[in-house]
N, CA, C and O atoms as a Maestro MAE file, in Angstrom:
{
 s_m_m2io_version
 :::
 2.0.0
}

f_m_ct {
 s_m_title
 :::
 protein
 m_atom[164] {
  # First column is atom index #
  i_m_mmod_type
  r_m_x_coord
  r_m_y_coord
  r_m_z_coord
  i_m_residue_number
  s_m_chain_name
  s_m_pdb_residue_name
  s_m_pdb_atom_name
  i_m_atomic_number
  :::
  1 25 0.817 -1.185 0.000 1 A "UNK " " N  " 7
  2 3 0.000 0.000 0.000 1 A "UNK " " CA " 6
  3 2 0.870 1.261 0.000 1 A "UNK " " C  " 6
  4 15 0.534 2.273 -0.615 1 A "UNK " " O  " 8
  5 25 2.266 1.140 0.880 2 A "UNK " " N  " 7
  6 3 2.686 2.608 0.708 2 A "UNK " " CA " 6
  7 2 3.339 2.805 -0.771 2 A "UNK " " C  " 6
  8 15 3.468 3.861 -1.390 2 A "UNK " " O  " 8
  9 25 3.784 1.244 -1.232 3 A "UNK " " N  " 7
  10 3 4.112 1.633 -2.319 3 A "UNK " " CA " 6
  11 2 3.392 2.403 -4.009 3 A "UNK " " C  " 6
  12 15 3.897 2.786 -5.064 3 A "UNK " " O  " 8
  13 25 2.034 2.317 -3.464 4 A "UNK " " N  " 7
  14 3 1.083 2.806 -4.256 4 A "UNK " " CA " 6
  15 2 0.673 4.180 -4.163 4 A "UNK " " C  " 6
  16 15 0.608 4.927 -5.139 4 A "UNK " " O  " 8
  17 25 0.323 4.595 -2.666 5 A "UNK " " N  " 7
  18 3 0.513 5.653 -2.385 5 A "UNK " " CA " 6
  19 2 1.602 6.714 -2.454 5 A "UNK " " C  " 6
  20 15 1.350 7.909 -2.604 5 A "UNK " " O  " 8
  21 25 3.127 6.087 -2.308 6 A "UNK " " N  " 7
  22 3 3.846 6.756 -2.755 6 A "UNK " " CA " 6
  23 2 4.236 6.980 -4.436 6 A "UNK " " C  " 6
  24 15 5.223 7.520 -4.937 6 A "UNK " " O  " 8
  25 25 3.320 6.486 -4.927 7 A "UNK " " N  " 7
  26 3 3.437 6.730 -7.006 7 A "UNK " " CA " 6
  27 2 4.413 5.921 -7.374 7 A "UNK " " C  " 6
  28 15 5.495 6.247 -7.863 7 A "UNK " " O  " 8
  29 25 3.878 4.477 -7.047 8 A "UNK " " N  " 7
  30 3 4.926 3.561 -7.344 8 A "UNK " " CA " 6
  31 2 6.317 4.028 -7.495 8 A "UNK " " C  " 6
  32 15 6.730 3.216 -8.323 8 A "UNK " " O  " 8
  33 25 6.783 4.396 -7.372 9 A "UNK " " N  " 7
  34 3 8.427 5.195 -7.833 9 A "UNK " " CA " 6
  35 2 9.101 3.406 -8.189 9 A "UNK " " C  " 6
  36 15 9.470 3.115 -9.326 9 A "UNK " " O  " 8
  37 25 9.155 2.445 -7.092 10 A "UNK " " N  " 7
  38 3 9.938 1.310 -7.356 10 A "UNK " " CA " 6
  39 2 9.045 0.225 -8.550 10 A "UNK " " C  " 6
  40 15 9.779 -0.564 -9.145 10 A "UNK " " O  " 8
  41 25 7.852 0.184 -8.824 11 A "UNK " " N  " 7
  42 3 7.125 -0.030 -9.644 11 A "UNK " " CA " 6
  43 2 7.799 0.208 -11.025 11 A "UNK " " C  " 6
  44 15 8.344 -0.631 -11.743 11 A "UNK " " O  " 8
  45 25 7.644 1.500 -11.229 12 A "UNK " " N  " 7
  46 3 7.858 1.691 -12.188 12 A "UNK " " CA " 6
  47 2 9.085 1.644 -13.150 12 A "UNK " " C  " 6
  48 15 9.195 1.692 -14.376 12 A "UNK " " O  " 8
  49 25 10.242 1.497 -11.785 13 A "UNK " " N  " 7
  50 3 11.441 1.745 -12.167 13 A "UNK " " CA " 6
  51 2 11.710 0.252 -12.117 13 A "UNK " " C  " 6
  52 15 12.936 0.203 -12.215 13 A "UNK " " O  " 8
  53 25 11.149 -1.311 -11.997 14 A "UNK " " N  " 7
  54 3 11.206 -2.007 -12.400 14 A "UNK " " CA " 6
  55 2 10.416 -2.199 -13.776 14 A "UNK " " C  " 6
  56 15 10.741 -3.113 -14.533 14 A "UNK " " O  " 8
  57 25 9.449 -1.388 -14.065 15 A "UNK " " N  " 7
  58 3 8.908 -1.844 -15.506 15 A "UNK " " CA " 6
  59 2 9.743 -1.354 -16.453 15 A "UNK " " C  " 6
  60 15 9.855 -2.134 -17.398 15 A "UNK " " O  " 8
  61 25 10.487 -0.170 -16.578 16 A "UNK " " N  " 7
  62 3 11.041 0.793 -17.311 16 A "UNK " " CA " 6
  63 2 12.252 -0.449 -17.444 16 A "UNK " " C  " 6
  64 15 12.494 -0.848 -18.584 16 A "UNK " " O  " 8
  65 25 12.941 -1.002 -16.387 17 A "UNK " " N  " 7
  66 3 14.303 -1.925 -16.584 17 A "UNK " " CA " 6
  67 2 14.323 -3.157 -17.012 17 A "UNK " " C  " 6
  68 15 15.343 -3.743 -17.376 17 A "UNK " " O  " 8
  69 25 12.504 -3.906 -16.985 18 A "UNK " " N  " 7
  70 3 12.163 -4.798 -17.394 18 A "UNK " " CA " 6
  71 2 11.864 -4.566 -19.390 18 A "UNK " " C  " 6
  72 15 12.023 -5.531 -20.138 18 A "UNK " " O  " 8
  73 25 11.541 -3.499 -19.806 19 A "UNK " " N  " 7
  74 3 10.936 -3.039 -20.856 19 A "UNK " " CA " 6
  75 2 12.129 -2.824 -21.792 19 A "UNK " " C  " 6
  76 15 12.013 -2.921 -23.014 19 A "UNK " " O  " 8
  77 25 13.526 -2.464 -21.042 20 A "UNK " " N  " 7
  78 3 14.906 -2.438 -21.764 20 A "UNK " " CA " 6
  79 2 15.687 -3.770 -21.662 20 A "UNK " " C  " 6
  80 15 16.782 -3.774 -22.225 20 A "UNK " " O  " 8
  81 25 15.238 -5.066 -20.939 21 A "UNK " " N  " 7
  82 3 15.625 -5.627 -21.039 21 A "UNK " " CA " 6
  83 2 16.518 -6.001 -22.388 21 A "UNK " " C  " 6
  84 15 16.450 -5.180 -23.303 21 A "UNK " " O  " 8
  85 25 17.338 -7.157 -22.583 22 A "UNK " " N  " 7
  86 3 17.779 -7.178 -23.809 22 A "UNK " " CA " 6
  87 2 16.601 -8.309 -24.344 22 A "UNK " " C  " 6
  88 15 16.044 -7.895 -25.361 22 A "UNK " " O  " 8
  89 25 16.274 -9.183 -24.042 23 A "UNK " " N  " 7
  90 3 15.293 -10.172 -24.124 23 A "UNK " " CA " 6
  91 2 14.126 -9.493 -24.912 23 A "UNK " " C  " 6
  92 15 13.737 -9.796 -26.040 23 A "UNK " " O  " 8
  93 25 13.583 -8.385 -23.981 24 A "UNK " " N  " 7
  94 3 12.197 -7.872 -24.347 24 A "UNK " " CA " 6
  95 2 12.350 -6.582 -25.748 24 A "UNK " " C  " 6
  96 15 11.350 -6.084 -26.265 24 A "UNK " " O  " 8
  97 25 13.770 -6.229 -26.162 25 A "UNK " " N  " 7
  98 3 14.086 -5.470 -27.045 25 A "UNK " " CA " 6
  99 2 14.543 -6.369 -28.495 25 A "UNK " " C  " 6
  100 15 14.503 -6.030 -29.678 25 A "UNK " " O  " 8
  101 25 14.963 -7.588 -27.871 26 A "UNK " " N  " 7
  102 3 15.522 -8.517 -29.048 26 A "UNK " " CA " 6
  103 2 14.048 -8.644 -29.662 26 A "UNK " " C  " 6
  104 15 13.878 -8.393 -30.855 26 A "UNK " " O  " 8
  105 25 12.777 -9.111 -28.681 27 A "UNK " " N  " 7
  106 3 11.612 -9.617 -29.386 27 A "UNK " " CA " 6
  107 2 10.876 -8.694 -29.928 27 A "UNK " " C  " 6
  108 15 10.131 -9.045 -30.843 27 A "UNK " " O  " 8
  109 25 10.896 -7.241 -29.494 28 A "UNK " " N  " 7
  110 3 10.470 -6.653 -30.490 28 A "UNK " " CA " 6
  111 2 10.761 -6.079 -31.739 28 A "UNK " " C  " 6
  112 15 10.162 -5.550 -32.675 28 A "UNK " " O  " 8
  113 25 12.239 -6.469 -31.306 29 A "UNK " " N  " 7
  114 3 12.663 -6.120 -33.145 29 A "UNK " " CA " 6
  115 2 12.465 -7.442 -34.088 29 A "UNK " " C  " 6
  116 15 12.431 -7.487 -35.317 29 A "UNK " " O  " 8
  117 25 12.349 -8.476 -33.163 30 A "UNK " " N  " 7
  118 3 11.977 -9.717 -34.670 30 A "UNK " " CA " 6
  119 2 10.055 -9.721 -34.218 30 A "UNK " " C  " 6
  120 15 9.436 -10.610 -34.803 30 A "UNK " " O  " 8
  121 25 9.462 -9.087 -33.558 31 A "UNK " " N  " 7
  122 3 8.037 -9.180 -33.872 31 A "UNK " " CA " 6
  123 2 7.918 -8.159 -35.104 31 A "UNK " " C  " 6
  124 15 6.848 -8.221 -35.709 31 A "UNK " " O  " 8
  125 25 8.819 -7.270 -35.543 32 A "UNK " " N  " 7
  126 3 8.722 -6.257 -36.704 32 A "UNK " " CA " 6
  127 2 8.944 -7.086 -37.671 32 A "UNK " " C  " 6
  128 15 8.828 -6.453 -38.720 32 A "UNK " " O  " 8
  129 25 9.288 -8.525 -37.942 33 A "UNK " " N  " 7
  130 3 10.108 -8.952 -39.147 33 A "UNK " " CA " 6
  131 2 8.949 -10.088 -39.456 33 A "UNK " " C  " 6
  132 15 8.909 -10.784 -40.470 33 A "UNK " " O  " 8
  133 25 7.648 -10.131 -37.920 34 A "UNK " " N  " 7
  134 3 6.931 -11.260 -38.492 34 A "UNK " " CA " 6
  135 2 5.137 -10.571 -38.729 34 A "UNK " " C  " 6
  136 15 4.239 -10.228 -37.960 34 A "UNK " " O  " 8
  137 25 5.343 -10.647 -40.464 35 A "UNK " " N  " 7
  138 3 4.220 -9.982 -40.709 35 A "UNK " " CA " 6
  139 2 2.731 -10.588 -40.078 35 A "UNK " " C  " 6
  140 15 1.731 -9.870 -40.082 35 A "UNK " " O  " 8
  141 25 2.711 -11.610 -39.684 36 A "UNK " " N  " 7
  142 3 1.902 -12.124 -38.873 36 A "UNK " " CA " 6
  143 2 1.185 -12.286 -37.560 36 A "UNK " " C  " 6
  144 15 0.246 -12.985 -37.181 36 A "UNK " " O  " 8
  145 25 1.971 -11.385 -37.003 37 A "UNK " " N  " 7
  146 3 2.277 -11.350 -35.433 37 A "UNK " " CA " 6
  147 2 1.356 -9.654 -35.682 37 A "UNK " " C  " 6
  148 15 1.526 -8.776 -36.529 37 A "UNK " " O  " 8
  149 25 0.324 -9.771 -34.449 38 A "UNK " " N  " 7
  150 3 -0.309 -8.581 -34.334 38 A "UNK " " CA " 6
  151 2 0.465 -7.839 -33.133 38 A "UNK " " C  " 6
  152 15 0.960 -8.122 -32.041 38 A "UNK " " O  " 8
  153 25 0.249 -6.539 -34.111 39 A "UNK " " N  " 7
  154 3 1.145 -5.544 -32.983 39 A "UNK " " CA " 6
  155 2 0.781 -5.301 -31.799 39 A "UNK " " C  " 6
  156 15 1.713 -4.766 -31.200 39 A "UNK " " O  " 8
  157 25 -0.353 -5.463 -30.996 40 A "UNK " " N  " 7
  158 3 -0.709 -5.382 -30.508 40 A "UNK " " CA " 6
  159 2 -0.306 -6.554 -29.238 40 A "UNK " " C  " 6
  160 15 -0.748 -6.372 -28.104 40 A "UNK " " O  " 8
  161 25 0.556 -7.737 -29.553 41 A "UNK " " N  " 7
  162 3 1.121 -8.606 -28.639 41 A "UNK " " CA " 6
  163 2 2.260 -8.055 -28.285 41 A "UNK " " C  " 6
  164 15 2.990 -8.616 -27.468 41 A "UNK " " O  " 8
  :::
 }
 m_bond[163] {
  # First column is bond index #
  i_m_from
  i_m_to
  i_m_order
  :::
  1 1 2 1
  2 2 3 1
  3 3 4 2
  4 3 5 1
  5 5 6 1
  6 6 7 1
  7 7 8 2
  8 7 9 1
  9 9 10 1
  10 10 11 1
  11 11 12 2
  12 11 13 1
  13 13 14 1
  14 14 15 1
  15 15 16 2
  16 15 17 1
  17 17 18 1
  18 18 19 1
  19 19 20 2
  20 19 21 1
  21 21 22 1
  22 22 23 1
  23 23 24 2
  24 23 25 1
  25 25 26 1
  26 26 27 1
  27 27 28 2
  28 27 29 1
  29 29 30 1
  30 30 31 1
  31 31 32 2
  32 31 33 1
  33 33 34 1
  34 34 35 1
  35 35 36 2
  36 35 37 1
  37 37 38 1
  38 38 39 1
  39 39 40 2
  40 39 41 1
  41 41 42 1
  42 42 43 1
  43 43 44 2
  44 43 45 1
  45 45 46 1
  46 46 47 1
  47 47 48 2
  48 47 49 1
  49 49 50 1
  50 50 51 1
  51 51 52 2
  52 51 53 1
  53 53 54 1
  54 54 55 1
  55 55 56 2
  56 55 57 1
  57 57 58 1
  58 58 59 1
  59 59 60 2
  60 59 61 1
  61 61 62 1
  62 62 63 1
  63 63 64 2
  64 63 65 1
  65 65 66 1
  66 66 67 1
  67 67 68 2
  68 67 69 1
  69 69 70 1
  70 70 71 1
  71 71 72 2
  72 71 73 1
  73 73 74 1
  74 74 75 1
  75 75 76 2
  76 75 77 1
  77 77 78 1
  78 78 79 1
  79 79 80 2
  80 79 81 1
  81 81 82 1
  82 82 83 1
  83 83 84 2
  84 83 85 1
  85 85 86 1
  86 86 87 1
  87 87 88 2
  88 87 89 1
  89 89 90 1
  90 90 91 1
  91 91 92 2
  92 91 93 1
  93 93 94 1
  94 94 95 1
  95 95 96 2
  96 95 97 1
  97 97 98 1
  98 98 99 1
  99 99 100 2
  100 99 101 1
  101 101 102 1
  102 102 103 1
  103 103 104 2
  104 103 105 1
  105 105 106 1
  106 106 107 1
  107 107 108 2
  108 107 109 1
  109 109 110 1
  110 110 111 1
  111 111 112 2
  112 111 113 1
  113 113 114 1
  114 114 115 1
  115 115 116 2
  116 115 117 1
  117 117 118 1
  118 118 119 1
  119 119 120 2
  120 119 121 1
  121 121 122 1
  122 122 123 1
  123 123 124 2
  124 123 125 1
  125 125 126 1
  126 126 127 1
  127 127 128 2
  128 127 129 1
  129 129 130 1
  130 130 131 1
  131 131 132 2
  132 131 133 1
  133 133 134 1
  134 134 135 1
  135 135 136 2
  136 135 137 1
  137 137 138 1
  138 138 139 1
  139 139 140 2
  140 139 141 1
  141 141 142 1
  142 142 143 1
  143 143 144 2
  144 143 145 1
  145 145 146 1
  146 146 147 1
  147 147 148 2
  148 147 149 1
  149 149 150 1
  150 150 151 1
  151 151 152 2
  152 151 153 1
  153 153 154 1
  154 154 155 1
  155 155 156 2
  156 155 157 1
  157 157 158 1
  158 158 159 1
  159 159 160 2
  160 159 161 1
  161 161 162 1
  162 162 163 1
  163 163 164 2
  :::
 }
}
């Protein structure tokens, strides 16, 4: 709860480090290469 109340600060600063992962950056550059794959995944 305080972490919500305080505006996630640690929240977010795990999504932001999760989102640069190299994993989660590798897959979105080959979801660009598969015309099949909705952008939206």
């Amino acid at each position: 709860m305080d972490e919500y109340h305080g505006g996630l600060k640690k929240y977010n600063e795990y999504k932001k480090q999760d989102s640069e992962h190299l994993l989660e950056t590798t897959g979105k550059e080959l979801r660009k290469l598969m015309s099949w794959v909705d952008e939206e995944a």
